[in-house]
N, C-alpha and C positions, 0 to 999 in steps of 0.2 A: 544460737544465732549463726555459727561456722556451719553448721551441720542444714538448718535453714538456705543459709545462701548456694552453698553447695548443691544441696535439690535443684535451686534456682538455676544455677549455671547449668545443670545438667537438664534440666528441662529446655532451657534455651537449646542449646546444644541440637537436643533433639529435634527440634521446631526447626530449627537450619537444616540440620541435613535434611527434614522432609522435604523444605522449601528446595533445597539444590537436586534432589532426587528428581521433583516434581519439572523443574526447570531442565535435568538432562533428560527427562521422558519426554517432554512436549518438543523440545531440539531435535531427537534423534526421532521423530516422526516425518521429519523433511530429508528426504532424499537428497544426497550432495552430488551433484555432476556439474560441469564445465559442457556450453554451446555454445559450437562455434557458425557465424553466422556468415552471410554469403559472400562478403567481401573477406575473410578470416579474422574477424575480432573474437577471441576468446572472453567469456562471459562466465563467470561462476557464478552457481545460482543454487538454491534449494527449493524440492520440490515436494507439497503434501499432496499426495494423492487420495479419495475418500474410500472407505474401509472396504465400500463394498464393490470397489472399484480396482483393488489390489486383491480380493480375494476370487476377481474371476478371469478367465483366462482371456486372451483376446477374441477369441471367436465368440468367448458365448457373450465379451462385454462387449460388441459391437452388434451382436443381434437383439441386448437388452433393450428397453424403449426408455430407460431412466437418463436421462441428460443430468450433468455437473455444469453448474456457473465453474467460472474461471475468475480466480482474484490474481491482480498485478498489484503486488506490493513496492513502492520504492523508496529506498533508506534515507537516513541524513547525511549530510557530509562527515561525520563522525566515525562513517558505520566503511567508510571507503577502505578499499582493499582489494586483494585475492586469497583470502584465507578462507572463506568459503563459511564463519563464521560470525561475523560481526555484523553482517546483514540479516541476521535473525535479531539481534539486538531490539527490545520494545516490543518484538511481534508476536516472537516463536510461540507465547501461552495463549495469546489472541485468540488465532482463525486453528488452533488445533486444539482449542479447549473440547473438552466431550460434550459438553453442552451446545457450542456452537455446531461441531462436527454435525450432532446428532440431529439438530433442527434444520443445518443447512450444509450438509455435506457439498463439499467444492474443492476442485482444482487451487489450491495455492503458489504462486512463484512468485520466489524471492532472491531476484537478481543480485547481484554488488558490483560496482561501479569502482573502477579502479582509480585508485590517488590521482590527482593532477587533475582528474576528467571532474565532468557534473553529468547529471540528466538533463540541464538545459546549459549548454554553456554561454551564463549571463552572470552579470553581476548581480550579488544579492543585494546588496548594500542599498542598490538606486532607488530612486523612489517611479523610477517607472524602467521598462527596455521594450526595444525591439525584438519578436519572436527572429531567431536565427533562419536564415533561408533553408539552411542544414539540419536536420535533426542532428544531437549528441552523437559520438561514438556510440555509447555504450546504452543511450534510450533507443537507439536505433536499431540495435542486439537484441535488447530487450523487448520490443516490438516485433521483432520475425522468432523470439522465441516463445512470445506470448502467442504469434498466428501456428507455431507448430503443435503447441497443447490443444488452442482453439481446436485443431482440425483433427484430434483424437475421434474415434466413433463416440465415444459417450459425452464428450464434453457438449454443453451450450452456447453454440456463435451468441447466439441473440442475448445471452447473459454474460458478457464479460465487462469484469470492474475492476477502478483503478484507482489507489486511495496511494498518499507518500505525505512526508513529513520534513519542513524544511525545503532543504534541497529538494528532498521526491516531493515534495508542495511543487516546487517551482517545474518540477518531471511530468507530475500528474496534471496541470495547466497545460504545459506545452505538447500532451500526446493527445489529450482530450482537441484541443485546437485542430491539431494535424490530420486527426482522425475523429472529427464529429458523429459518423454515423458507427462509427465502430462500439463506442461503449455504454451501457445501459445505465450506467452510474459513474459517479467520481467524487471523490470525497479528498479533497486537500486540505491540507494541514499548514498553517503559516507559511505560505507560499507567494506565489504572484504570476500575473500574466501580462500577454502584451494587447491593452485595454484597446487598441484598434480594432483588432479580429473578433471582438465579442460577440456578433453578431453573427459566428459561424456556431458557437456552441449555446446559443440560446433557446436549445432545444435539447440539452442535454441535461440527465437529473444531475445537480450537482447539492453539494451540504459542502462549505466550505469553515473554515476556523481560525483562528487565529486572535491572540492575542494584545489589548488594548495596550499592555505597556511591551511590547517587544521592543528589543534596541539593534536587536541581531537582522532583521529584516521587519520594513515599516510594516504598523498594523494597516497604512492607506493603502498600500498593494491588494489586501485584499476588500476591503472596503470598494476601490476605485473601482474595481475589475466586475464586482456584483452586481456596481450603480450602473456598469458600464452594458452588463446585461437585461437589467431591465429596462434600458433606455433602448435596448432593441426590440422590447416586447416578449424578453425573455419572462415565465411564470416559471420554472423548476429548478429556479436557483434561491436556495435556503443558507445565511450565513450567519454565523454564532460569535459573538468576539466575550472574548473572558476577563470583564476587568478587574484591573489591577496584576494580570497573571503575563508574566514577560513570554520566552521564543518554548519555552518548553512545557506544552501544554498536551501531546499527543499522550498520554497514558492518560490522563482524564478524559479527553476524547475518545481513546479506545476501549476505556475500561467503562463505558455507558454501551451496554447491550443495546441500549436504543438505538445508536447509530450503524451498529453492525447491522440488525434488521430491517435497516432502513434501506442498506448500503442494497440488500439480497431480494427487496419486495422489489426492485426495478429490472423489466426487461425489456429492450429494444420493439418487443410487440405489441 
């Protein structure tokens, strides 16, 4: 029986370190650098770049004809810092799984937004706000370092997407609003917007989520904000609620291959 359980631990064992191996290989696939943006806000960020896009130099990958969508990821209030690490938190095995790389090779960035700040600085708690006349510090970073990837030779303007969870729920509303024509896709996660301006992105693909029993931010924020779009004659807004499932529901949302391919069939064209 000792000798049984013993196997057992030691199988365990094994199965973890694959599991942590497997989680420092999909981490250390995101490039860490700090961008600083035009007013000097420093932004730590991690960057995937696709395989075949690191193994050519810049002359011959700017003469290639192969384009990269460009994904903007943006974290939860959890994930806040300058460690240049906990903004992978949820994602890192997502958009650099081999499976996904290989179907849909893309541009990855993954900002972090430092304590004290938001991506939208609003209250989460309300059951409705007003979009800020100011973009965030640090969505606002995040936006001219998403236009500096954009404007790589190989990347895809016309294919840039923008998915966040939480707080980045509430990041990915407010950049999508800001910047209508800018992104092909959006995909928010228990978030909310400000149900006035809905009529500016009713033309944007969106897949929105969020959860029937959330207590952390109301499930009506996202409800209100979808009724609010098709009340403008908006058709490319799809929203899913989960019930009975409270504010943490994005690793079921991202762990459904469906939505990632949904996220990557949309371009601006």
């Amino acid at each position: 029986m000792a000798r049984t359980t013993l196997l057992l631990l030691l199988i365990l064992l094994s199965i973890s370190s694959i599991a942590q191996n497997a989680d420092n290989n999909a981490r250390a696939r995101y490039a860490k650098a700090v961008f600083t943006d035009s007013v000097g806000t420093r932004l730590p960020y991690r960057l995937y770049v696709p395989e075949d896009a690191r193994t050519c130099g810049n002359e011959a990958a700017s003469d290639r004809e192969k384009k990269y969508p460009v994904i903007l990821f943006l974290h939860g209030a959890g994930e806040r810092g300058h460690d240049n690490e906990a903004n992978l938190s949820y994602i890192d095995k997502v958009f650099a799984s081999e499976r996904f790389q290989k179907e849909h090779p893309c541009y990855v960035i993954v900002p972090q937004c430092e304590e004290n700040f938001r991506w939208c600085e609003t209250d989460w708690t309300l059951p409705y706000h007003m979009m800020p006349e100011k973009m965030s510090v640090y969505l606002s970073a995040a936006n001219e370092l998403l236009d500096s990837i954009a404007a790589l030779p190989d990347a895809d303007p016309n294919r840039l997407y923008v998915t966040g969870m939480s707080m980045g729920g509430f990041g990915t509303w407010d950049i999508i609003t800001r910047y209508p024509n800018k992104f092909a896709a959006a995909m928010p996660i228990c978030g909310g917007a400000d149900e006035t301006k809905a009529c500016r992105i009713k033309g944007v693909s969106i897949r929105a989520f969020h959860g029937s029993a959330d207590r952390l931010v109301k499930v009506e924020r996202s409800r209100n904000i979808t009724r609010a779009i098709k009340a403008c004659g908006g058709t490319k807004i799809e929203y899913t609620e989960f019930q009975g499932m409270g504010h943490l529901i994005w690793d079921k949302v991202y762990s459904n291959y469906g939505n990632l391919e949904w996220l990557m069939q949309n371009s601006r064209n």
